[in-house]
C-alpha positions as a Markdown table, in Angstrom:
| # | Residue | x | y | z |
|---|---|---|---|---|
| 1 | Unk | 165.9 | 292.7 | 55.6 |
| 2 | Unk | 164.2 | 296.0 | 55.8 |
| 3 | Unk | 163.9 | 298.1 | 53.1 |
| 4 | Unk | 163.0 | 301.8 | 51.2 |
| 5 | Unk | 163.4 | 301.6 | 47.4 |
| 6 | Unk | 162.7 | 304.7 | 45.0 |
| 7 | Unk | 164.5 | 305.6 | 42.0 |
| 8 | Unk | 162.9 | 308.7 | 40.3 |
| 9 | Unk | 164.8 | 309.0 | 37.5 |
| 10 | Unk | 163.0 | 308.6 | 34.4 |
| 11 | Unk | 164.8 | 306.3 | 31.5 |
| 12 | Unk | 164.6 | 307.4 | 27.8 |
| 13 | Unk | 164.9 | 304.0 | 25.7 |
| 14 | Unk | 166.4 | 303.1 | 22.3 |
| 15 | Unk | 167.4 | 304.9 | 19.4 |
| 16 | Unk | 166.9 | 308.4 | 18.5 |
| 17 | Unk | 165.7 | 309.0 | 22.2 |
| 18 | Unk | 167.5 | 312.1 | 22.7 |
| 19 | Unk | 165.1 | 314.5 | 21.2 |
| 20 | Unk | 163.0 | 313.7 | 24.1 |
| 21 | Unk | 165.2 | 316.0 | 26.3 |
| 22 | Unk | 162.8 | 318.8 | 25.4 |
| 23 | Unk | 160.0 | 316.9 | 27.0 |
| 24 | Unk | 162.1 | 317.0 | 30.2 |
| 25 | Unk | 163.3 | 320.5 | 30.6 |
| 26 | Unk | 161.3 | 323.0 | 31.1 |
| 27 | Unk | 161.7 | 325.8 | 28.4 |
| 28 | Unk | 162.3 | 328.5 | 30.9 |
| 29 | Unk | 165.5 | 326.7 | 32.2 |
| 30 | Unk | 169.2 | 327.7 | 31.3 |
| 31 | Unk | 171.0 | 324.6 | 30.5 |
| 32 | Unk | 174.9 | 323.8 | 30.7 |
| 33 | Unk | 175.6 | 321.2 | 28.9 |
| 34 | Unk | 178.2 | 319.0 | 30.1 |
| 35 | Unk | 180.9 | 316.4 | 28.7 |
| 36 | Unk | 184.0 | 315.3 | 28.8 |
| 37 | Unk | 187.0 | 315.3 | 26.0 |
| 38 | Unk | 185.4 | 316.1 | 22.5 |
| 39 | Unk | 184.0 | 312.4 | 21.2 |
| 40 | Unk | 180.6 | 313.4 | 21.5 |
| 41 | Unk | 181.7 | 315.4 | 18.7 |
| 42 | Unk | 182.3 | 312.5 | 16.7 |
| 43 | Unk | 180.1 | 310.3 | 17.2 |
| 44 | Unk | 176.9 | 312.0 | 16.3 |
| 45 | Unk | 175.9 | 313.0 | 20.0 |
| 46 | Unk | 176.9 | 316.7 | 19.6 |
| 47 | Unk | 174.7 | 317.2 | 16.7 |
| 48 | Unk | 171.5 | 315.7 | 18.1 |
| 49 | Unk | 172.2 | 317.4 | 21.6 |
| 50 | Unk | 172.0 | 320.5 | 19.8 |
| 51 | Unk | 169.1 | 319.9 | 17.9 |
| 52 | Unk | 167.3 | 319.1 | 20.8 |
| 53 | Unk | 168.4 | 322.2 | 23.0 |
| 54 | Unk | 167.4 | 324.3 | 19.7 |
| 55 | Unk | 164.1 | 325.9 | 21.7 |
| 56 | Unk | 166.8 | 326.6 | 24.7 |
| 57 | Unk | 169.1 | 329.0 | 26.0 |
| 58 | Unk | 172.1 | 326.8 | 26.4 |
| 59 | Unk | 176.0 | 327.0 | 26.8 |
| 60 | Unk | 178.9 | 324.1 | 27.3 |
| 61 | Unk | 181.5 | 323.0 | 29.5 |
| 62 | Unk | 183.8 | 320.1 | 28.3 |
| 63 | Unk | 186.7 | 319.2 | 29.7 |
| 64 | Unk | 185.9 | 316.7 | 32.4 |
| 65 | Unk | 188.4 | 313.8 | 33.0 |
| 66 | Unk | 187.7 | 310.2 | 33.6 |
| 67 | Unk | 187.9 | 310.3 | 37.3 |
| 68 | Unk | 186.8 | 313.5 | 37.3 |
| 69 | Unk | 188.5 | 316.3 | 39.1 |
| 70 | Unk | 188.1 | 318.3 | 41.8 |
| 71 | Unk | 189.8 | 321.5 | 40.4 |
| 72 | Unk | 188.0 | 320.9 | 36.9 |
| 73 | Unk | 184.4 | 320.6 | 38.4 |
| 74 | Unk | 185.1 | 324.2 | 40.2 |
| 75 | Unk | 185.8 | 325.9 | 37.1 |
| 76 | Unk | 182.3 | 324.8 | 36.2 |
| 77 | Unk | 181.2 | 325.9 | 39.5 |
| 78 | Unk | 182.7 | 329.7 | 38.9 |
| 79 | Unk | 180.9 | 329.7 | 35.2 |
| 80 | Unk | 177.5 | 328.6 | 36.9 |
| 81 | Unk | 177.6 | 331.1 | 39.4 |
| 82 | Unk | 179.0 | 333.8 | 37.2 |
| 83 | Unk | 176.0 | 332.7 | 34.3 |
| 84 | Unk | 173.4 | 331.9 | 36.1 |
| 85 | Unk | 172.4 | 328.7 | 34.7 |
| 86 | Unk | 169.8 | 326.4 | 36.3 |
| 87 | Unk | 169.6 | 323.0 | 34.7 |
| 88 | Unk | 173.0 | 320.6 | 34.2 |
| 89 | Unk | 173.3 | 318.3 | 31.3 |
| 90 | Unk | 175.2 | 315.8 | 31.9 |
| 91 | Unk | 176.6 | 314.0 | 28.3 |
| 92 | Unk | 179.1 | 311.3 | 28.4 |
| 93 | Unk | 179.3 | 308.2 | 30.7 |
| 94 | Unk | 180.5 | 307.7 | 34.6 |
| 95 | Unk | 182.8 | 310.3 | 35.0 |
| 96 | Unk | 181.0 | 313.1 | 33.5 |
| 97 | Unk | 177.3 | 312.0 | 35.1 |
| 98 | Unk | 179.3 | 312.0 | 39.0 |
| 99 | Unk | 181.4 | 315.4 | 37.9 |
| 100 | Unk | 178.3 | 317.0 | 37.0 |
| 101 | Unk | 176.4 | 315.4 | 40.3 |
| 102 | Unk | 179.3 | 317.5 | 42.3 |
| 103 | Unk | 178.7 | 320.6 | 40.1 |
| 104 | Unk | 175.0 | 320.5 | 40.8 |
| 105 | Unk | 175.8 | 320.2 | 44.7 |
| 106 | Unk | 179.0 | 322.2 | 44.8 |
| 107 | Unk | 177.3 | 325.5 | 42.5 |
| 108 | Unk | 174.6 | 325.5 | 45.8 |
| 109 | Unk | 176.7 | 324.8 | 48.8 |
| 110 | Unk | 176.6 | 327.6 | 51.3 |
| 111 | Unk | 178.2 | 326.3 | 54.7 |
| 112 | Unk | 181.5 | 326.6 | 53.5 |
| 113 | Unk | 184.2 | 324.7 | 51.3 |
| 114 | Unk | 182.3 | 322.4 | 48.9 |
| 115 | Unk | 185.2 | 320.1 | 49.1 |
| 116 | Unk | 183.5 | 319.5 | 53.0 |
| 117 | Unk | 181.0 | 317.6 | 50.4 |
| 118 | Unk | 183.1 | 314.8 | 50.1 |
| 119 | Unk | 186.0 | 315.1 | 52.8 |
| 120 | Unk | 183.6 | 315.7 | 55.8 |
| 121 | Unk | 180.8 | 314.3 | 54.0 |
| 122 | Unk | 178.9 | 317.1 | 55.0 |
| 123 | Unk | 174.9 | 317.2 | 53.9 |
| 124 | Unk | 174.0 | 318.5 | 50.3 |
| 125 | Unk | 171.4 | 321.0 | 51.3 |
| 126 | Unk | 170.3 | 322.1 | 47.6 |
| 127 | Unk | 171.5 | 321.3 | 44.4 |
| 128 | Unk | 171.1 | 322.3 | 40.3 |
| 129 | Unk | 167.8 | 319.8 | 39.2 |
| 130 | Unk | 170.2 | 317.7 | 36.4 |
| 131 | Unk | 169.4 | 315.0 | 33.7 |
| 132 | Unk | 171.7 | 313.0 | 31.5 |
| 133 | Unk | 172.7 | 311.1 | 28.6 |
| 134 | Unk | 174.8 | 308.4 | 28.7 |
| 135 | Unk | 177.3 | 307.4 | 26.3 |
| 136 | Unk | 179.5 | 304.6 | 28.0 |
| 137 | Unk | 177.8 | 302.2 | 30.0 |
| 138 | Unk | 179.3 | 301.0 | 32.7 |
| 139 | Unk | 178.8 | 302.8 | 36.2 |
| 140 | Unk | 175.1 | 302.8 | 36.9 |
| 141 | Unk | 175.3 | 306.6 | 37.8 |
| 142 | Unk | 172.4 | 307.4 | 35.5 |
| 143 | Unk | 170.1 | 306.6 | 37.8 |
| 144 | Unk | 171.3 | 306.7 | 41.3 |
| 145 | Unk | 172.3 | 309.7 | 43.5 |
| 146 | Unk | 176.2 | 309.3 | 44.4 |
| 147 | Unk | 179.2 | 310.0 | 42.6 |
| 148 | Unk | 182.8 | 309.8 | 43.2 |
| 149 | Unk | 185.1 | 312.5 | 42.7 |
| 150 | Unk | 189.0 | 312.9 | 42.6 |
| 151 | Unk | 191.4 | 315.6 | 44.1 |
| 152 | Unk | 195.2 | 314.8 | 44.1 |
| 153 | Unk | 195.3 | 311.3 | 45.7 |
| 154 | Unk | 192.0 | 311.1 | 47.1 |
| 155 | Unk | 189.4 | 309.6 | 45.4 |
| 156 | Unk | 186.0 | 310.2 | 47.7 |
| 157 | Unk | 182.4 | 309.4 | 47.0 |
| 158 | Unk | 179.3 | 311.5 | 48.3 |
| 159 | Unk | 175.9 | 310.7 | 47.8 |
| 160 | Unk | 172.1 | 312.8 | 47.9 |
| 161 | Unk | 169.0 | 312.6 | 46.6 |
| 162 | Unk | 169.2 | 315.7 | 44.9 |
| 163 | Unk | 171.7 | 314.9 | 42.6 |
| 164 | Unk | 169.4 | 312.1 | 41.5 |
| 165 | Unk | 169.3 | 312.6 | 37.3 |
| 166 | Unk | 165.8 | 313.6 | 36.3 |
| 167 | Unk | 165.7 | 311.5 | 33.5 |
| 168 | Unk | 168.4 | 310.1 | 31.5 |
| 169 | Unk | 168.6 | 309.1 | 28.0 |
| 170 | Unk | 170.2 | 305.7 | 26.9 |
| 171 | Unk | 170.8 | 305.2 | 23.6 |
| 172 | Unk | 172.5 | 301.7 | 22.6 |
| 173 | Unk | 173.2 | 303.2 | 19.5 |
| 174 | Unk | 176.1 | 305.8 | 20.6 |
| 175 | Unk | 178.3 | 303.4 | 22.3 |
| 176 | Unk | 178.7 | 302.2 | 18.7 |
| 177 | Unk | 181.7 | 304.3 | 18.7 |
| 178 | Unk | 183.4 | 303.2 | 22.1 |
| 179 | Unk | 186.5 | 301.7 | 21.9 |
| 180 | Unk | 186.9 | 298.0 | 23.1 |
| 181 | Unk | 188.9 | 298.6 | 26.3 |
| 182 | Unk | 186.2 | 301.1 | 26.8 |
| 183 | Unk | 183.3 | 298.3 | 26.0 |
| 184 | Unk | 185.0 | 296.2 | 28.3 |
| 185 | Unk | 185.9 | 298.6 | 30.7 |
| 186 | Unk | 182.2 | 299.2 | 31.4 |
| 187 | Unk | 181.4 | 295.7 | 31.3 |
| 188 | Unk | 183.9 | 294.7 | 34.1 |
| 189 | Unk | 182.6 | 297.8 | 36.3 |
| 190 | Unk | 178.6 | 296.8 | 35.7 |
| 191 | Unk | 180.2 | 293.0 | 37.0 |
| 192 | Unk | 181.5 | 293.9 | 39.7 |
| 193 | Unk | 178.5 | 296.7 | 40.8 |
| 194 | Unk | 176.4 | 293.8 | 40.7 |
| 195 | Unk | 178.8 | 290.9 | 42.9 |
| 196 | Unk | 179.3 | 293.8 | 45.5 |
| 197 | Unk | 175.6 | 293.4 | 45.9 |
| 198 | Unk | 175.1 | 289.7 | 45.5 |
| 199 | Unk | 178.0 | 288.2 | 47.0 |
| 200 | Unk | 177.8 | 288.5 | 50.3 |
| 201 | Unk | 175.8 | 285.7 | 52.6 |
| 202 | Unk | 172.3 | 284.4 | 52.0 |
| 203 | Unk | 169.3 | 286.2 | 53.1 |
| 204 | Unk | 166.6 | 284.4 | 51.5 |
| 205 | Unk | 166.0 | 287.5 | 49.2 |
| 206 | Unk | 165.2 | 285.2 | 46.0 |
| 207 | Unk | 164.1 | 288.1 | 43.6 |
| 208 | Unk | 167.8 | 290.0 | 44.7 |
| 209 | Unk | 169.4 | 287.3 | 44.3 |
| 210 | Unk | 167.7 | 286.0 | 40.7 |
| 211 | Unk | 168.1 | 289.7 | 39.5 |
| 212 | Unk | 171.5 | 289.9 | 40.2 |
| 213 | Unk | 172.6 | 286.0 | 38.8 |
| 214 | Unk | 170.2 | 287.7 | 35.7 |
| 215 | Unk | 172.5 | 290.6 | 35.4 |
| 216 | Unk | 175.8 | 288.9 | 35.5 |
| 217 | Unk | 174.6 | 286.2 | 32.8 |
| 218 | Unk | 173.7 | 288.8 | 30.7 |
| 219 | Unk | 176.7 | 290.6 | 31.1 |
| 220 | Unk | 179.2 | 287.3 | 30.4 |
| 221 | Unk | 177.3 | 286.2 | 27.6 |
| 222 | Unk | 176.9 | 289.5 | 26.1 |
| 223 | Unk | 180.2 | 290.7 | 27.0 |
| 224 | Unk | 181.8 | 287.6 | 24.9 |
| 225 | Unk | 179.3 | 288.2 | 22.1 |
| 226 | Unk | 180.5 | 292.0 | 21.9 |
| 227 | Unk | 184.0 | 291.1 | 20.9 |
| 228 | Unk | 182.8 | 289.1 | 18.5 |
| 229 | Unk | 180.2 | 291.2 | 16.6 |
| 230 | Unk | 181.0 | 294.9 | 18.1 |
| 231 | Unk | 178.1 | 296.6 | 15.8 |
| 232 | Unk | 175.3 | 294.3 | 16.8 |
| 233 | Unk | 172.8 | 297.0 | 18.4 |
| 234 | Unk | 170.9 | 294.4 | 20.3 |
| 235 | Unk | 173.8 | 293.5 | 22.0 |
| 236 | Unk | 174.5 | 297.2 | 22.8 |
| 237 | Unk | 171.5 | 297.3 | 24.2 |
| 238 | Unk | 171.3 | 294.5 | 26.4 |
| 239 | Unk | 174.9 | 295.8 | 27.8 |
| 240 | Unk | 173.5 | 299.5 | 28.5 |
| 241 | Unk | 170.4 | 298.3 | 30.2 |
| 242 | Unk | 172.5 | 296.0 | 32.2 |
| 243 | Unk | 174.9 | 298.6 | 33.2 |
| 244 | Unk | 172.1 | 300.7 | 34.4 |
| 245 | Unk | 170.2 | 297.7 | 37.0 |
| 246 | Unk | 173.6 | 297.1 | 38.3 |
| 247 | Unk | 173.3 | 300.1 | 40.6 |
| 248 | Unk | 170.0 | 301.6 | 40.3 |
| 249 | Unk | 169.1 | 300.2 | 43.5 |
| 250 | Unk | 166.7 | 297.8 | 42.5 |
| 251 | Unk | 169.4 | 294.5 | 43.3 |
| 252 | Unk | 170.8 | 296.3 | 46.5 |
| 253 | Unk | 167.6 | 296.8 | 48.2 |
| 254 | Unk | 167.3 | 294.5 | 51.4 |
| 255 | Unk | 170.4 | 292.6 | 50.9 |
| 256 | Unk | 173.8 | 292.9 | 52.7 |
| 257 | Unk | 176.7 | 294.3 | 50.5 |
| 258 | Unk | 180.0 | 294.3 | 50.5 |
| 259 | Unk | 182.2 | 297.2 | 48.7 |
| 260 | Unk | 185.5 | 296.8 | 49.7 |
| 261 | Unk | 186.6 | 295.7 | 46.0 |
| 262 | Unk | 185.5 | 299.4 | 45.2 |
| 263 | Unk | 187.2 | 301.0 | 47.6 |
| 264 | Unk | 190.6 | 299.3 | 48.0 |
| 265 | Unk | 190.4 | 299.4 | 43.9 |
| 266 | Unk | 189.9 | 303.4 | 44.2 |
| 267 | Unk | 192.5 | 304.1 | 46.0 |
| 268 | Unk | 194.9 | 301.7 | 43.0 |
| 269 | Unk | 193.4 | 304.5 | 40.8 |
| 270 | Unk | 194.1 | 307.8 | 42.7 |
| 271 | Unk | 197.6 | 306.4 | 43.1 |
| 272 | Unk | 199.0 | 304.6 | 40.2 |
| 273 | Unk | 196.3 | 305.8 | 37.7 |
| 274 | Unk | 195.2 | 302.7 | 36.9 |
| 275 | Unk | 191.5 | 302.6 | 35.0 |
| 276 | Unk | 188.8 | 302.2 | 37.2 |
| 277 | Unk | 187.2 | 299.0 | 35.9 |
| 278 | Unk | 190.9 | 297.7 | 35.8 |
| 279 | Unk | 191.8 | 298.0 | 39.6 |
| 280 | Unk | 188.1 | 296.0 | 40.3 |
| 281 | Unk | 188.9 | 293.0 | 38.0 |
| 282 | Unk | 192.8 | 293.3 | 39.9 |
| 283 | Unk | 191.3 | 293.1 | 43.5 |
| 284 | Unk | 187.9 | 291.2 | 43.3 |
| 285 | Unk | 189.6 | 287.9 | 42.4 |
| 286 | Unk | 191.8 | 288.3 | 45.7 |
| 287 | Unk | 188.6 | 289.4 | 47.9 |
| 288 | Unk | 186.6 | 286.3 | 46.2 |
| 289 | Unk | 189.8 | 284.1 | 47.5 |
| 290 | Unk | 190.7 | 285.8 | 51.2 |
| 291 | Unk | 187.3 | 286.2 | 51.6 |
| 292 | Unk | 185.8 | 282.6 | 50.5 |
| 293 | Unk | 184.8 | 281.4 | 53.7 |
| 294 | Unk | 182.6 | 284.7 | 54.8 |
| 295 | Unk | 181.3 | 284.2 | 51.2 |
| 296 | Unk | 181.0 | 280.3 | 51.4 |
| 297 | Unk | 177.3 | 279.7 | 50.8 |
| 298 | Unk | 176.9 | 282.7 | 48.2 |
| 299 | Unk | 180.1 | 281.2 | 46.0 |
| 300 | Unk | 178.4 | 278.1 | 46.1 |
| 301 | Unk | 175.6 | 279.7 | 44.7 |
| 302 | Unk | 177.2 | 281.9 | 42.2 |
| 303 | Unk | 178.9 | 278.5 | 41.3 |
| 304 | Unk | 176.0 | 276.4 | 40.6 |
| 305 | Unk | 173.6 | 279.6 | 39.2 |
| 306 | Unk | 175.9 | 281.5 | 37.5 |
| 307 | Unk | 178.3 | 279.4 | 36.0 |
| 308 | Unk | 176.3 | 275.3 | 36.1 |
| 309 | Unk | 179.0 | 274.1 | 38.4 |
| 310 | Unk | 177.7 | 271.2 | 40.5 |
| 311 | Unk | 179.7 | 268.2 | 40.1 |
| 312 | Unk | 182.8 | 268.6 | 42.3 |
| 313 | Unk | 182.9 | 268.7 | 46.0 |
| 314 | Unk | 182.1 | 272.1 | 47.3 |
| 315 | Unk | 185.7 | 273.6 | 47.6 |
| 316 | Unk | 186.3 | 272.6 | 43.3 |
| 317 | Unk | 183.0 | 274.4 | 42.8 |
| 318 | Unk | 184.6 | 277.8 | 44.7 |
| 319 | Unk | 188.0 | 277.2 | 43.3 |
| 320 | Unk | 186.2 | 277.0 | 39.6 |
| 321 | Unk | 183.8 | 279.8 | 40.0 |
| 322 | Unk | 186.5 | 282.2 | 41.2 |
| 323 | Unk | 189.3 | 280.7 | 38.6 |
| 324 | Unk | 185.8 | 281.2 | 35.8 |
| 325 | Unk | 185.6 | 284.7 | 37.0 |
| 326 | Unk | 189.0 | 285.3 | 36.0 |
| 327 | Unk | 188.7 | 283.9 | 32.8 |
| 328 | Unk | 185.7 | 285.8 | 32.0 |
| 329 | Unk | 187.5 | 288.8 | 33.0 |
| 330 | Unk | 190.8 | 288.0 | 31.0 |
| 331 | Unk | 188.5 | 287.4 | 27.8 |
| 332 | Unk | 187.5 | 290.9 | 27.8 |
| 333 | Unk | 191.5 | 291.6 | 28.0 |
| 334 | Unk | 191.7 | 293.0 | 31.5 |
| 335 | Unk | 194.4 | 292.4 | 34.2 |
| 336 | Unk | 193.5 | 290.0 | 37.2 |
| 337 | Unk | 196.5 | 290.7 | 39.1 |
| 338 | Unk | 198.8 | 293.6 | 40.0 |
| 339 | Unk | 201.4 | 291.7 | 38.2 |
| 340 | Unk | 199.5 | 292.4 | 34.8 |
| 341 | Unk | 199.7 | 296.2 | 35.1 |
| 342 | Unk | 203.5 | 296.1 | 35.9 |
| 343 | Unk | 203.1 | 296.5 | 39.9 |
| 344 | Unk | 203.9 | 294.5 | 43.0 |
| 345 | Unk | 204.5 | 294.4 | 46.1 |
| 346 | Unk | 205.3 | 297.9 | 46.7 |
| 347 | Unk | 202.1 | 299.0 | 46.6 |
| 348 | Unk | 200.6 | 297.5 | 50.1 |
| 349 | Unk | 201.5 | 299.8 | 52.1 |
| 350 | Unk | 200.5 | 303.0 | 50.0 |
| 351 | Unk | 197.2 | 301.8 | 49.3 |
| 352 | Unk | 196.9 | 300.8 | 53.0 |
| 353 | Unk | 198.0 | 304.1 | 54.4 |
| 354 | Unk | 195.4 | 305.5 | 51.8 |
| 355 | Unk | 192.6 | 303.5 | 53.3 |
| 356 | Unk | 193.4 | 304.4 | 56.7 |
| 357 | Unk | 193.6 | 308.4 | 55.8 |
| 358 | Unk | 190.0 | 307.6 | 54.1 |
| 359 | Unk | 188.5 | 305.9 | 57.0 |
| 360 | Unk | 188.0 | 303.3 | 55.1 |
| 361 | Unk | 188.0 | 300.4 | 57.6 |
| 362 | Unk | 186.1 | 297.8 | 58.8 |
| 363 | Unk | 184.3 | 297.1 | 55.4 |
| 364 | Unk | 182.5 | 293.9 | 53.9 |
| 365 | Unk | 179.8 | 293.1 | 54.8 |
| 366 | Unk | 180.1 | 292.4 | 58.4 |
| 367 | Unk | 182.4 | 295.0 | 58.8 |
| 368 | Unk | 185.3 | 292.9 | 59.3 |
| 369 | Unk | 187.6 | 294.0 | 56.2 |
| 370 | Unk | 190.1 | 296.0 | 58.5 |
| 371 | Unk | 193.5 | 297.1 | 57.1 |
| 372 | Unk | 195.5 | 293.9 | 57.7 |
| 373 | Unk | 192.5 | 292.0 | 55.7 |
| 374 | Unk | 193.2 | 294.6 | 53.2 |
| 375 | Unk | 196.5 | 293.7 | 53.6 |
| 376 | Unk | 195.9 | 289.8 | 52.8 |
| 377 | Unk | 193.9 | 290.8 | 50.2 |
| 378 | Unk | 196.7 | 293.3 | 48.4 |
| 379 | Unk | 198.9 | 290.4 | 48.8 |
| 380 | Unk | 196.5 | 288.4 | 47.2 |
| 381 | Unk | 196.0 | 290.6 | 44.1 |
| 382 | Unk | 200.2 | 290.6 | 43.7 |
């Protein structure tokens, strides 16, 4: 298929690479330096990031939530505007890299509400120049130019090139600290980043398609290996810089995709607050199942590539590779069903009326995931 790929943001590598933020700004700039609730402060990050803005005129907003907020993000908005600062530093993971893409649109946005943005999805015309680094890897935001952004029970995504980070640093050494539903977390939403891009149907795009099988590899093996030895930096590493090719681009580019598991799973999150990582490894076994005979030939190939299953008849090589997937996912301690977060049934019909007030219809990747697929597939996930 037809392609454009460019991804302009330049990656700061390894340990102690956050001192190279003063290559990256320019001296004359006023920075805000963004995060989220405080760990930054103990985990080493705060101290470095002040080191390095040392030469700068800098001040700080924290606050920002996972699944960042509408209402939050505007108080930065008012403080920019009232301050006059002109470079964003965004420090934290996801949430505060995609609440400090909306600040850096929404501090610039002259035709009106900046909540148009993402409700009428209405052009970014300028934006703040922004660069970031990254202390949970997981979404991929880093290096790519959307971002999705919460406001009561909507949870809408906008994307522009000018809220593409300008560089961002990645230091395997910080997510020493995380957590391990917050390791895992990530590890389940760099997963499923990469499936949305790979399994769809074939269209002989090998290097996709070996980058992708790459990616998830990785991600199993070193996912599995995490639990077992937590401070083993290389396998940090391997993690972060997994996280990060997951949605740079790079596997997307000329393939179909298919992101219903993203969306049906956001709209689990803006109404039963369930973690975002969570409500993927909840629906993307059912899509894998409802959806197993659009996916046919790339199942077979996840099957085989992925996971070495050839010996059964085709059918026993889906049924393993989904029932492997789930197994991978429940290793890492993360619900596969609705069932293992305490909800049923009852949900249907409020996610589906959520979909439909979103637009979000006719998705997959031959636009065939209407509501009463999304209805199959909820019933799937119960």
């Amino acid at each position: 298929m037809k392609f454009k790929f460019e991804n302009t943001t330049r990656i700061h590598f390894g340990q102690g690479q956050i001192k190279k933020i003063s290559r990256d700004i320019p001296q004359d700039h006023k920075v805000l330096m963004i995060y989220g609730g405080g760990s930054i402060k103990n985990n080493g990050v705060y101290d470095q990031m002040i080191e390095a803005l040392k030469d700068y005129q800098w001040g700080e907003f924290s606050g920002i939530e996972p699944n960042p907020q509408y209402d939050t993000l505007m108080k930065a908005v008012e403080r920019i505007k009232a301050e006059g600062f002109d470079f964003l530093l965004a420090v934290g993971g996801g949430s505060v890299i995609d609440g400090t893409k909306f600040i850096s649109a929404a501090s610039r946005y002259k035709q009106g509400d900046p909540w148009d943005i993402l409700d009428a999805q209405s052009k970014v015309e300028d934006a703040i120049p922004l660069g970031c680094v990254l202390t949970l890897p997981a979404a991929g935001s880093e290096s790519n130019s959307g971002a999705v952004i919460s406001r009561g029970t909507s949870k809408l995504v906008f994307r522009s090139p000018l809220v593409q980070p300008k560089f961002a640093i990645l230091d395997p050494v910080v997510t020493l600290s995380l957590s391990e539903r917050q390791t895992a977390n990530g590890i389940a939403d760099a997963f499923v980043h990469v499936i949305e891009q790979y399994l769809t149907y074939p269209v002989n795009a090998k290097v996709q398609d070996r980058f992708a099988e790459g990616l998830l590899m990785t991600l199993i093996e070193e996912g599995l290996n995490v639990k077992e030895a937590p401070e083993d930096i290389k396998v940090r590493a391997n993690i972060m810089w997994a996280a990060t090719l997951a949605l740079n681009g790079l596997i997307g580019a000329g393939v179909p995709e298919d992101w219903s598991t993203h969306l049906i799973g956001h709209e689990l999150t803006a109404l039963y607050g369930i973690d975002h990582a969570r409500s993927l490894t909840i629906i993307l076994p059912a899509v894998m199942k409802q959806r197993r005979k659009e996916k046919r030939a790339k199942l077979l190939q996840y099957a085989e590539r992925v996971f070495d299953i050839t010996e059964e008849n085709e059918e026993q090589r889906i049924d393993e590779a989904i029932e492997r997937t789930v197994k991978f996912f429940r290793e890492l301690a993360l619900p596969t069903s609705l069932g293992d977060v305490n909800l049923g049934a009852e949900v249907v019909e409020p996610v589906l009326a959520n979909l439909k007030k979103h637009d979000r219809v006719d998705m997959g990747e031959h636009g065939d995931i209407n509501l009463d697929e999304c209805r199959l597939i909820l019933q799937a996930a119960v």
